[in-house]
MARLOBA-699250 format. One record per residue (C-alpha): x, y, z. Coordinates in steps of 0.001 Angstrom, whole numbers, plus 500000, padded with zeros to 6 digits. Layout:
residues N
XYZ ...
This chain:
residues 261
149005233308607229 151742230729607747 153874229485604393 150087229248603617 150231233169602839 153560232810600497 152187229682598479 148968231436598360 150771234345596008 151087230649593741 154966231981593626 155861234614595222 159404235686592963 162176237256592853 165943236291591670 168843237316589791 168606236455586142 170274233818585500 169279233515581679 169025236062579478 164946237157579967 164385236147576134 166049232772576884 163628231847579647 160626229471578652 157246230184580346 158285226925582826 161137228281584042 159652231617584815 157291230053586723 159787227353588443 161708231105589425 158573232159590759 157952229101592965 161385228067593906 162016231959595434 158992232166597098 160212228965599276 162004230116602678 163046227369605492 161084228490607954 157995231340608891 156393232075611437 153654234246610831 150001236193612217 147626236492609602 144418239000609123 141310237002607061 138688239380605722 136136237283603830 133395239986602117 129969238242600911 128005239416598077 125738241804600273 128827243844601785 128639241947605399 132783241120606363 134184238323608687 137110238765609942 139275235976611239 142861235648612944 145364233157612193 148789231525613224 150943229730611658 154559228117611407 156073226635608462 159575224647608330 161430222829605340 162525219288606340 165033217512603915 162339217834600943 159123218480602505 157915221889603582 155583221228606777 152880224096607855 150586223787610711 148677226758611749 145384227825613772 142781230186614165 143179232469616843 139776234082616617 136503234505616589 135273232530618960 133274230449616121 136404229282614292 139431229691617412 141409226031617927 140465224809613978 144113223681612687 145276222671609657 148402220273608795 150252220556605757 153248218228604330 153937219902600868 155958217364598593 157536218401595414 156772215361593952 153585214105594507 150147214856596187 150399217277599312 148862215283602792 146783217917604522 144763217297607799 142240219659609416 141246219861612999 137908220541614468 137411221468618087 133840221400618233 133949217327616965 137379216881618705 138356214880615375 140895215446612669 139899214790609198 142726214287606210 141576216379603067 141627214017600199 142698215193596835 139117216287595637 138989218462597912 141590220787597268 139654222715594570 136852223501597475 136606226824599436 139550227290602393 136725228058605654 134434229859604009 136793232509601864 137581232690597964 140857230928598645 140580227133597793 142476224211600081 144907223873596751 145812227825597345 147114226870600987 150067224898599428 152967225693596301 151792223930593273 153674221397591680 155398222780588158 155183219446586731 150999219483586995 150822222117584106 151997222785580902 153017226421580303 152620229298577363 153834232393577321 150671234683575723 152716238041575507 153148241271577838 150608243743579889 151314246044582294 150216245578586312 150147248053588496 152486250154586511 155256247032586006 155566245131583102 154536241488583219 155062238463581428 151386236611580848 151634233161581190 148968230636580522 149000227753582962 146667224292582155 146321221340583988 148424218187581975 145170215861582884 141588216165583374 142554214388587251 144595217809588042 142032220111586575 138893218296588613 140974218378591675 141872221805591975 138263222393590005 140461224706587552 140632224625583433 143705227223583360 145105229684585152 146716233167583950 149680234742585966 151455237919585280 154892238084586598 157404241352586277 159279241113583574 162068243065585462 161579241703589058 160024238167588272 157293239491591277 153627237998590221 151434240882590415 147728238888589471 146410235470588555 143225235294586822 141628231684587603 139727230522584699 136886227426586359 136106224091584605 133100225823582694 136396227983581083 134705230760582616 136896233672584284 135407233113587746 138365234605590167 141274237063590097 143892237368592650 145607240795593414 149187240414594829 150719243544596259 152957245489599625 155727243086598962 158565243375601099 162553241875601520 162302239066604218 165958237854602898 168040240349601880 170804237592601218 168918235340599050 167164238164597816 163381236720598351 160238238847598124 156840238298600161 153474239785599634 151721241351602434 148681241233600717 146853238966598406 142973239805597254 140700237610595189 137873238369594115 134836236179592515 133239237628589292 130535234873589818 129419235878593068 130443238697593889 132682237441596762 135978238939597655 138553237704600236 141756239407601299 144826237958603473 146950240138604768 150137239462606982 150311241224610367 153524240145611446 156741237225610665 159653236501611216 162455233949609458 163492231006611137 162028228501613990 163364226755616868 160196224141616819 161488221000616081 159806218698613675 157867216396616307 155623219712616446 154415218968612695 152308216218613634 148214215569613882 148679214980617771 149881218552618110 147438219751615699 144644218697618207 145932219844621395 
């Protein structure tokens, strides 16, 4: 769904190896992650299953564009369908640097609302996916440990421990660490288990189908990222219908007037 589906994979990974692998610090694993996850611009149709704790789905439809301006990634995407959630947008301006702006759109109220930093820890419409999943996190808002190896899905992984530096960054994105195993021999993040603020293990993501959308640069997408709650016995599951590289949309398109028409 939009850039929203590759930041979602929280680094979606792949590039040569620069450094020897026993070189490389658990940081710059995950700045490898992150930085080859990051494409110009994506255009995307996205597939939202969201599964409740009685077995009854919703399924909702979703498009999206995403373009990289000087240093700012910009997203803005809608839902397509159901009828209940068709026309809600969302606006994204992903910094590097410093909090990401993020506006949402409802139809219904014909009002757009900014999300304010406390909420990016909450649920994304309804699904396991929080607003903070929607955009790449900033490396410099955790420290980083590397706990050891353990194989996923057959591959390999470095497990890296990932805290917040503040008690600020853990209460906004309602997180106390976060656990990511990333291929040792691809640097491809195969699962992130999300620990809550109780330092209970309340979520783990499932990342899987990737596939080469730049053969060039060499950069890796999944087409299909799961997480399920252990709490509540929620699951949620994104999957990517169809993309392509590249936009002609200009950046006056990125803005909360076009979000509302």
């Amino acid at each position: 769904m939009m850039k929203i589906a590759v930041n979602l994979v929280i680094a979606i990974l792949f590039c040569s190896n620069i450094f020897g692998q026993d070189d490389l610090t658990a940081k710059q694993i995950s700045e490898k992650a992150k930085n080859t996850a990051e494409v110009d611009a994506l255009e995307m149709i996205s597939t939202l299953k969201i599964t409740d704790s009685k077995g009854r789905e919703r399924i909702r439809q979703t498009s999206s564009v995403t373009k990289k301006f000087g240093e700012i990634n910009k997203t803005l995407f809608k839902f397509l369908s159901p009828a209940d959630v068709e026309g809600i947008g969302m606006l994204i301006f992903d910094y590097d640097d410093k909090n990401d702006d993020m506006w949402i759109y409802m139809p219904a109220l014909r009002k757009t609302r900014r999300i304010v930093s406390s909420e990016k820890g909450k649920s994304f419409m309804g699904s396991e996916f929080t607003n903070a999943d929607m955009t790449a996190p900033n490396t410099n808002d955790y420290n980083y440990k590397l706990l050891g190896s353990e194989e996923v899905h057959g591959v390999m992984c470095w497990k890296i421990e990932n805290t917040p530096i503040n008690e600020d960054i853990a209460d906004e994105n309602n997180i106390s660490k976060k656990i990511a195993y990333i291929g040792e021999s691809n640097f491809l993040s195969y699962k992130v288990e999300i620990y809550n603020l109780d330092e209970e293990l309340e979520k783990v993501m499932d990342i899987s189908e990737y596939e080469m959308i730049d053969a060039i640069n060499k950069k890796y997408m999944a087409k299909k990222m799961e997480v399920k709650n252990l709490l509540n016995s929620r699951n949620s599951v994104m999957i990517i219908e169809k993309f392509q590289l590249g936009t002609n949309l200009p950046e006056s398109t990125f803005t909360v007037a076009t979000l509302e028409k």
